[in-house]
C-alpha positions in Angstrom: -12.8 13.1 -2.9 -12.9 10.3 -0.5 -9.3 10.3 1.5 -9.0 6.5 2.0 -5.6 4.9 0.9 -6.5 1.4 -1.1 -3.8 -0.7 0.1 -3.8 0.0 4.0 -7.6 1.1 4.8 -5.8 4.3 5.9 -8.9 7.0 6.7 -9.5 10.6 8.4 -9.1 10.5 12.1 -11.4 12.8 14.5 -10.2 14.3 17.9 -9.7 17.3 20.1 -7.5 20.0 19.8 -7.1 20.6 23.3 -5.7 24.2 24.4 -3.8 25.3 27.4 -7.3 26.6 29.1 -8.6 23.1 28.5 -11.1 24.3 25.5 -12.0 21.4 23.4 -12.4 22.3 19.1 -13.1 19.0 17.1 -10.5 18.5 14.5 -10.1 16.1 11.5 -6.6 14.8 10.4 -6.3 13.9 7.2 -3.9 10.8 5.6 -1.4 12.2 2.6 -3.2 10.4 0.0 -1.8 10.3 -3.7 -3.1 9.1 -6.8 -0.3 6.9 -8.3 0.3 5.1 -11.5 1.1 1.1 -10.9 2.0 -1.8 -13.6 1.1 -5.2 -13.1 3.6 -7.4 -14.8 1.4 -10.9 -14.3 -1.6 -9.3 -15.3 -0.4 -7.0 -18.2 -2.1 -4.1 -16.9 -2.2 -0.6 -15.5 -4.4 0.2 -12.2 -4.0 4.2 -11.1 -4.5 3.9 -7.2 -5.4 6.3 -4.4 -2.2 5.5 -1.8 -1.1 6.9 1.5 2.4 8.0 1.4 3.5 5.3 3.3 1.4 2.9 1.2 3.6 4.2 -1.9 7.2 3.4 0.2 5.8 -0.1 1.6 5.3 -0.9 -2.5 9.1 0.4 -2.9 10.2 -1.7 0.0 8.0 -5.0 -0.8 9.9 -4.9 -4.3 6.4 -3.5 -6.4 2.7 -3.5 -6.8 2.3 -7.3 -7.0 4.1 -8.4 -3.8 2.7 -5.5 -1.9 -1.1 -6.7 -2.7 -0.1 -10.1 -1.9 0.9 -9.2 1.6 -1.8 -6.9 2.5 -4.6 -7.9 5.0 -7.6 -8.5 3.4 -9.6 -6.5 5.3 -7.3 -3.4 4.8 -7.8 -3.8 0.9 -10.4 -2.0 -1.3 -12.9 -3.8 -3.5 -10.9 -3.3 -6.8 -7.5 -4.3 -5.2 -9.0 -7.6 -3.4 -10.0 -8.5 -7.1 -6.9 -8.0 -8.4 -5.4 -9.7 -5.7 -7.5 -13.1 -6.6 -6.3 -12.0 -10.4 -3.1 -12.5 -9.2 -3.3 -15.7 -7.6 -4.7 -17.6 -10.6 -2.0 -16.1 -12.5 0.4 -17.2 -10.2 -0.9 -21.0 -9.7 -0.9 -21.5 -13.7 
């Protein structure tokens, strides 16, 4: 399962555990990456994402799925989501 939120670009980060005799061991942290249940109101549909925690309260915050996606960087956004945000732009113009 790949652990990369949708919205933010959110992935693994790599580093040192460093102990108190200086002993380097690589380490991975991982993001806390849900799978979450949105609806689209403009489009009419449901999209189940893979979110970061924070991801899911930015949504909350932003007032829902369509305003968070329209406020997200580009380059943070997945494939699928950068669609749906161009989905939503047409449906918004007409």
């Amino acid at each position: 399962m790949s652990r990369v939120c949708e919205l933010t670009g959110l992935r693994p980060v790599t580093g040192n555990l460093v102990s108190h005799s200086n002993t380097k061991t690589r380490t991975r942290w991982l993001p806390n990456v849900k799978n979450k249940k949105f609806t689209i109101p403009e489009l009419g549909q449901v999209v189940s994402l893979k979110l970061s925690t924070r991801a899911i309260r930015t949504i909350d915050k932003q007032g829902g799925i369509s305003n968070a996606i329209m406020h997200a960087k580009a380059e943070n956004l997945s494939e699928r989501l950068a669609s749906i945000k161009c989905s939503l732009i047409r449906a918004r113009k007409a």
